[in-house]
C-alpha positions in Angstrom: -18.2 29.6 -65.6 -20.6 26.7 -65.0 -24.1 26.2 -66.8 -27.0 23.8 -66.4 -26.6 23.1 -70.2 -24.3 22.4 -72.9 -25.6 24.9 -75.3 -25.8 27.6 -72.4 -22.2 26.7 -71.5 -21.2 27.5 -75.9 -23.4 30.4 -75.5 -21.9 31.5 -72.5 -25.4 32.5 -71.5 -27.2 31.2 -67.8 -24.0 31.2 -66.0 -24.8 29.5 -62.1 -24.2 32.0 -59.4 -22.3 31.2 -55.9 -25.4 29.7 -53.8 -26.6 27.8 -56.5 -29.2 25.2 -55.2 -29.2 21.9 -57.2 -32.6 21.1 -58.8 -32.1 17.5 -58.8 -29.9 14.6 -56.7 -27.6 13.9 -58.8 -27.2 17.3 -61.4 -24.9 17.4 -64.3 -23.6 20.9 -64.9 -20.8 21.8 -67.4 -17.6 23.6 -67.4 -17.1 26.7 -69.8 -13.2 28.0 -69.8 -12.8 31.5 -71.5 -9.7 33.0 -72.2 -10.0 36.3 -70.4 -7.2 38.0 -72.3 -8.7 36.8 -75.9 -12.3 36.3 -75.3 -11.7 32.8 -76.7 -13.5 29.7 -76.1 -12.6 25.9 -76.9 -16.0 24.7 -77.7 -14.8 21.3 -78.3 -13.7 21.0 -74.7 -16.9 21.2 -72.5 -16.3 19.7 -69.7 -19.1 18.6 -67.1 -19.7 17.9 -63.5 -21.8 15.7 -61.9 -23.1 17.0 -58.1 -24.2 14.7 -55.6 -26.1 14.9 -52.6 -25.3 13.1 -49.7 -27.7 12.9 -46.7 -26.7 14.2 -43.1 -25.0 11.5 -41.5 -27.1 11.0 -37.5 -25.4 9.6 -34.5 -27.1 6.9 -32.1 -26.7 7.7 -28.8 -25.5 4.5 -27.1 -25.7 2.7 -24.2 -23.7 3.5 -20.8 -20.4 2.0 -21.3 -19.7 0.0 -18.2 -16.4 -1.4 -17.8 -14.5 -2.8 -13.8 -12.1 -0.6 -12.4 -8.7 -1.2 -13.9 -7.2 -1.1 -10.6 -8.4 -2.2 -7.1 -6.6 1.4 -5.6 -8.3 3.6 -7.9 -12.5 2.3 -7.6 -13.1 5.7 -10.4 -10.5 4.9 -13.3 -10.9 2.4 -16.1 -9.5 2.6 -19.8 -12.0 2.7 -22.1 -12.1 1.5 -26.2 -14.3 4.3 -27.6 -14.3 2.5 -30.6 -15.7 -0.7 -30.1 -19.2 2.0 -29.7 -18.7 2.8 -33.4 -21.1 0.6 -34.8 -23.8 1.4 -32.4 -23.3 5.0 -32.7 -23.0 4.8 -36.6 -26.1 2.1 -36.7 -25.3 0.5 -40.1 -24.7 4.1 -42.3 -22.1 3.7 -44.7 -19.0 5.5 -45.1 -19.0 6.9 -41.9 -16.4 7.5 -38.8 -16.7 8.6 -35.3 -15.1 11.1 -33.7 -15.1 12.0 -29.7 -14.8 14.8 -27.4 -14.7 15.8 -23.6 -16.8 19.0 -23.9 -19.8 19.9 -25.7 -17.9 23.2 -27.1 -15.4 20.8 -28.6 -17.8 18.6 -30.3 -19.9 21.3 -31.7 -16.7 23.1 -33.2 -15.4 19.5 -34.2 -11.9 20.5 -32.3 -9.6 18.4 -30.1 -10.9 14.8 -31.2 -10.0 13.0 -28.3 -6.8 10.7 -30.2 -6.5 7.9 -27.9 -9.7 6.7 -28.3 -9.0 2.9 -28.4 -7.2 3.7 -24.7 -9.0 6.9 -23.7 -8.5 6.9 -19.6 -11.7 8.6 -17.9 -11.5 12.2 -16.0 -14.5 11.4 -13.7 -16.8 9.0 -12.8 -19.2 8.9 -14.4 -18.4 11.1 -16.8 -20.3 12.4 -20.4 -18.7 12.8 -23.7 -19.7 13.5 -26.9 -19.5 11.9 -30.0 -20.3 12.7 -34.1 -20.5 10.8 -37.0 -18.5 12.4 -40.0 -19.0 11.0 -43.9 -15.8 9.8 -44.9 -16.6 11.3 -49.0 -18.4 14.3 -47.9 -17.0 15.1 -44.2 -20.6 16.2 -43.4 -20.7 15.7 -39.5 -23.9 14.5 -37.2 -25.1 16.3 -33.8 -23.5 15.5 -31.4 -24.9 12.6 -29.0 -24.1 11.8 -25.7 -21.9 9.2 -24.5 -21.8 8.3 -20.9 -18.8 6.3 -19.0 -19.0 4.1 -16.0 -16.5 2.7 -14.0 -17.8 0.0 -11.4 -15.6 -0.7 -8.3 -13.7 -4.3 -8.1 -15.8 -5.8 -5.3 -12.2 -5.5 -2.7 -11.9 -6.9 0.0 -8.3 -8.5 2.0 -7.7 -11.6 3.4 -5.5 -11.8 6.2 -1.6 -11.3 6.0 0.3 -14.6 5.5 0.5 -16.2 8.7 1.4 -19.2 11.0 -0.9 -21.6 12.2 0.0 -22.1 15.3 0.3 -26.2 16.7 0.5 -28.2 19.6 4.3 -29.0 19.6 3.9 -32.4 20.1 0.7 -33.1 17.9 0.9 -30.8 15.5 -2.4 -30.4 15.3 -4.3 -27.3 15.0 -5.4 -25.1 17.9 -7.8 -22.4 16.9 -7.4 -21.7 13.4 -9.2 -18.8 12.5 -12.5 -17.8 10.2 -11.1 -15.9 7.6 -13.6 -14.3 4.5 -15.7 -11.2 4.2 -19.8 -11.0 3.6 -20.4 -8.4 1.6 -24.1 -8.8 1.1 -26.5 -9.6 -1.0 -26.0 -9.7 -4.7 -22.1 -11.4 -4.6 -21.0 -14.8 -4.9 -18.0 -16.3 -3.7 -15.6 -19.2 -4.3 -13.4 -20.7 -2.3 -10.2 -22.9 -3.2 -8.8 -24.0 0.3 -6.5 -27.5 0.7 -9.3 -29.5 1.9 -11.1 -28.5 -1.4 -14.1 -25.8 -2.7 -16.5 -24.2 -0.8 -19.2 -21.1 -2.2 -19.7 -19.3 1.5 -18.6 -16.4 2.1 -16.3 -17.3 5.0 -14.5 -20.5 5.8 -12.2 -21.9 9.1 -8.6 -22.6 8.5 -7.9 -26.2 9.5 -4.9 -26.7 8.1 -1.8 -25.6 6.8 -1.4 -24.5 3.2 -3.3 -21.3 0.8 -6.4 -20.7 0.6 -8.2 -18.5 -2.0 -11.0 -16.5 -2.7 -12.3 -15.0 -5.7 -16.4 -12.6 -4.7 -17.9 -11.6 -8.4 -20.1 -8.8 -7.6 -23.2 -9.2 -9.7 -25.4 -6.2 -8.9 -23.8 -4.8 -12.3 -23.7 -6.2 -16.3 -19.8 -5.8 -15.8 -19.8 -8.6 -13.3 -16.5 -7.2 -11.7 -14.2 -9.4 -9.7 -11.5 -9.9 -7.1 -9.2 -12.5 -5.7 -7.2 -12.6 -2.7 -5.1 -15.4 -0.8 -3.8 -16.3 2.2 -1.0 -19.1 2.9 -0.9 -20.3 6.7 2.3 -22.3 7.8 1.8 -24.8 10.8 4.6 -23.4 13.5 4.6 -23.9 17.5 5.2 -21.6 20.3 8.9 -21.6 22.3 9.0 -23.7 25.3 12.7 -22.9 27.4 14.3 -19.0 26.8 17.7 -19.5 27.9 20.1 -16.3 29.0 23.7 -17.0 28.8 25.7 -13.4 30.8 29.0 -13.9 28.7 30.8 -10.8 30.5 31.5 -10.6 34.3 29.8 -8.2 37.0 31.5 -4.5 36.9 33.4 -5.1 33.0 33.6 -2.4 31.2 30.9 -3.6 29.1 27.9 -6.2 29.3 26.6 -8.5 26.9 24.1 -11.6 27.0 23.2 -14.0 24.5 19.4 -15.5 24.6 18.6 -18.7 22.5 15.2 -20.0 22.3 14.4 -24.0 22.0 11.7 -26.5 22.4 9.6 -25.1 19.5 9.6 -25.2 16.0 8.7 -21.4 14.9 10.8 -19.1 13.8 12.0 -16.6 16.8 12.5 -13.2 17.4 14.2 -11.8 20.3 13.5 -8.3 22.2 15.5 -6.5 25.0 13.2 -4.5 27.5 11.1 -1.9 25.2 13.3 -2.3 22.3 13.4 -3.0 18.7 12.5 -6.6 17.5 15.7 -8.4 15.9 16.5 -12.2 14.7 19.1 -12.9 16.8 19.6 -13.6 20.6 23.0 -11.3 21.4 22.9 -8.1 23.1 25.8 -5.8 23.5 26.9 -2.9 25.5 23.8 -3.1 27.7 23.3 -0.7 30.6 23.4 -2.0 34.1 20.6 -3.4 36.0 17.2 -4.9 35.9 16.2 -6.4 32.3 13.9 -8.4 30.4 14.2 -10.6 27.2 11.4 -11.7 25.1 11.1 -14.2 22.6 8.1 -15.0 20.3 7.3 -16.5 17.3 7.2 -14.1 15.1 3.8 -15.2 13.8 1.8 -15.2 16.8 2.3 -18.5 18.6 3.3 -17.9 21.7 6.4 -15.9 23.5 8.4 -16.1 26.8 9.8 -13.8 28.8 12.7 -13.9 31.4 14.5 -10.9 33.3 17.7 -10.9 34.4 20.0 -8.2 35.9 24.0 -6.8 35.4 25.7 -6.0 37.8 27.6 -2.7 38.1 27.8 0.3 40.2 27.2 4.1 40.2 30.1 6.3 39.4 28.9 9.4 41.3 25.3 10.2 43.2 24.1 14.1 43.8 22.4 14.5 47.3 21.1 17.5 46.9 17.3 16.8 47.8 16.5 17.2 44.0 15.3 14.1 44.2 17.8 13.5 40.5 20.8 10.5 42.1 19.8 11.2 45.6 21.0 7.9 46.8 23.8 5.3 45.6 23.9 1.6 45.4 25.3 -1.1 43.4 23.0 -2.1 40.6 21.5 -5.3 39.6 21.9 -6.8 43.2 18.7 -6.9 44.5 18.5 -10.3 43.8 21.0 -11.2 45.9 20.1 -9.8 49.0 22.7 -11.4 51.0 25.3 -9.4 49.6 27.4 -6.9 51.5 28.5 -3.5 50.1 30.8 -1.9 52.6 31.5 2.7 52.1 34.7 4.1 53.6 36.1 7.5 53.3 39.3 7.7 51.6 41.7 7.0 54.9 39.5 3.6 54.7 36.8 4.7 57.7 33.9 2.8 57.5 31.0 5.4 56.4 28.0 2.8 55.9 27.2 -0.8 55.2 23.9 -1.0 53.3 22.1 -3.9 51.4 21.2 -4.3 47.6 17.8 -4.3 48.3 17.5 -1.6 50.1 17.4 2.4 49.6 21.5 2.9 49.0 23.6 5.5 50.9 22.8 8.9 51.3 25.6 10.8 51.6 26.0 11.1 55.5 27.5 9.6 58.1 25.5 9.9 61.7 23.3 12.2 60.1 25.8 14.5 58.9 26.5 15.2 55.0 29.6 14.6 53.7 31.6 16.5 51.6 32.0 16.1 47.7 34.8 14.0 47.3 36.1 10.4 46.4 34.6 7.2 48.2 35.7 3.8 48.3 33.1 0.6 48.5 34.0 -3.4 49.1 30.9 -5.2 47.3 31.1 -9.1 48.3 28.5 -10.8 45.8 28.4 -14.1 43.4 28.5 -13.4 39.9 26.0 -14.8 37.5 28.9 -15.3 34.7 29.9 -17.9 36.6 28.2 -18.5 39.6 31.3 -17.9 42.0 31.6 -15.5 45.0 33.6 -12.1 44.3 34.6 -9.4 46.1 35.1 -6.1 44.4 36.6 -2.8 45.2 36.1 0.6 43.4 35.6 4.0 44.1 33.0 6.8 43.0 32.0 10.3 43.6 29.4 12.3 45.9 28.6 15.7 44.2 27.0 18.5 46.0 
């Protein structure tokens, strides 16, 4: 039992009850230990025990904790050190910690302290949590306080792709370099590193070749956030001569070409037609007649473009009036229209003699249809593989 008084605790007499209230700050009280069995008492053994009153610890709501996002993708998410508001929130009280919540529930049960607090990664922005200040001796706890996280936005902005800066080919001096920068307003600052030196404006012309830099501070906030961004231009020209060398003769089997660019010096990219972009200048297994090549530098400079056409012919035509083959011709002749493409029947009867440039054959002969069968054509022509007249003879199919 405990007693205010030695002689009470020998006595045994005014024993403290559960709920005892101290009367002062500190209060001695002493220890009486009876043997329940016996009924007896060590008198010489009186212990005491001193009780001690520590005040309620009190939080300090602190200031909003402003920090630049941590990542130009993600303008709302930052990683916060809760602790470094410790001593604000604790404002010079000794022996005390600080614990943090997401929820007011949390905090006023004292459950789920957040744990990472030196690396706590906000939900929302902004967003509240709570905080309370526990005695280390004691573990009394504070009210909660409010603590409120900000996350400002880097001030992003992009600079243009890395590009060529496009020169006369004889000069090499620039022609039209761009203005490249942003203006975001009022309240940022910028700075430029460029190769002819510094410059504060918020855009600049590029002049010459080489990187140029920018770093904007935004300074509408305390956090000050930045963001840098750079470009590198490369001086490069435009092609002057596309030449397109036809390394398979008219009516092979298959056709290829091979385009080199020259006069320039860009780096080059070649294009059949429609098609995809690719690095080098040979073409296989093409499809007979009319096509284009383009080549540009594949920075902007400049690009040329020259057509040229393979020579082949159609291995069956449907005149039905379905408007699908109605008509056959040789292909990739029309630019040869002195050419002479000769139809015969199968016993060798002329049928028709028609030009490259014109419509084709129709299928009749005096203005009758004929039948679905075999028919034989002479084609006199020069081919571009090597510039030589030709004279070729085939066959091919009308189909009704």
């Amino acid at each position: 039992t405990y007693h205010p008084t030695v002689a009470e605790a020998l006595a045994g007499t005014g024993a403290l009850v559960n709920g005892f209230e101290n009367m002062t700050d500190p209060q001695t009280v002493f220890i009486r230990v009876e043997n329940t069995a016996t009924g007896c008492v060590n008198t010489n053994n009186i212990a005491s025990l001193e009780l001690s009153v520590e005040p309620i610890p009190t939080a300090t709501a602190p200031a909003t904790y402003e920090l630049c996002a941590t990542d130009a993708s993600d303008p709302n998410t930052a990683v916060f050190d809760l602790t470094s508001l410790d001593a604000e929130i604790i404002a010079g009280q000794l022996n005390m910690a600080v614990s943090y919540y997401e929820t007011a529930m949390d905090a006023d049960s004292d459950i789920n302290a957040i744990a990472n607090a030196t690396s706590y990664v906000n939900t929302s922005n902004p967003q509240t949590l709570y905080a309370r200040v526990r005695q280390t001796i004691t573990g009394c706890l504070s009210d909660p306080v409010l603590v409120t996280l900000q996350v400002n936005a880097l001030p992003v902005f992009t600079l243009p792709a890395d590009d060529i800066l496009c020169v006369d080919a004889d000069t090499g001096t620039t022609t039209d370099g761009p203005m490249i920068g942003v203006d975001l307003g009022a309240g940022y600052s910028y700075s430029w590193t460029t190769p002819n030196g510094t410059a504060n404006s918020a855009t600049v012309a590029v002049t010459t070749a080489g990187t140029y830099s920018l770093t904007i501070t935004d300074n509408n906030f305390t956090t000050s956030c930045t963001y840098s961004d750079s470009v590198t231009y490369q001086a490069s020209s435009a092609p002057s001569v596309l030449d397109i060398q036809i390394t398979t003769p008219a009516f092979a089997s298959s056709h290829n070409v091979i385009a080199t660019a020259s006069g320039g010096s860009g780096v080059y990219e070649y294009q059949l037609d429609d098609g995809d972009w690719q690095e080098t200048g040979e073409f296989l297994d093409l499809a007979p007649g009319e096509h284009t090549i383009t080549v540009r530098d594949t920075n902007g400079c400049g690009e040329l473009i020259r057509g040229f056409e393979l020579i082949d012919y159609m291995k069956f035509f449907t005149p039905n009036g379905d408007e699908y083959h109605p008509t056959w011709n040789i292909i990739g002749l029309r630019n040869q229209p002195g050419a002479k493409i000769y139809i015969f029947d199968r016993y060798g009867k002329l049928l028709k003699q028609i030009s490259p440039a014109g419509p084709g054959w129709d299928g009749t002969f005096n203005g009758s249809p004929m039948p679905s069968q075999d028919y034989w054509f002479r084609v006199e022509y020069v081919d571009p593989f090597d510039g030589t007249p030709k004279e070729f003879i085939n066959h091919f199919t009308l189909k009704r």
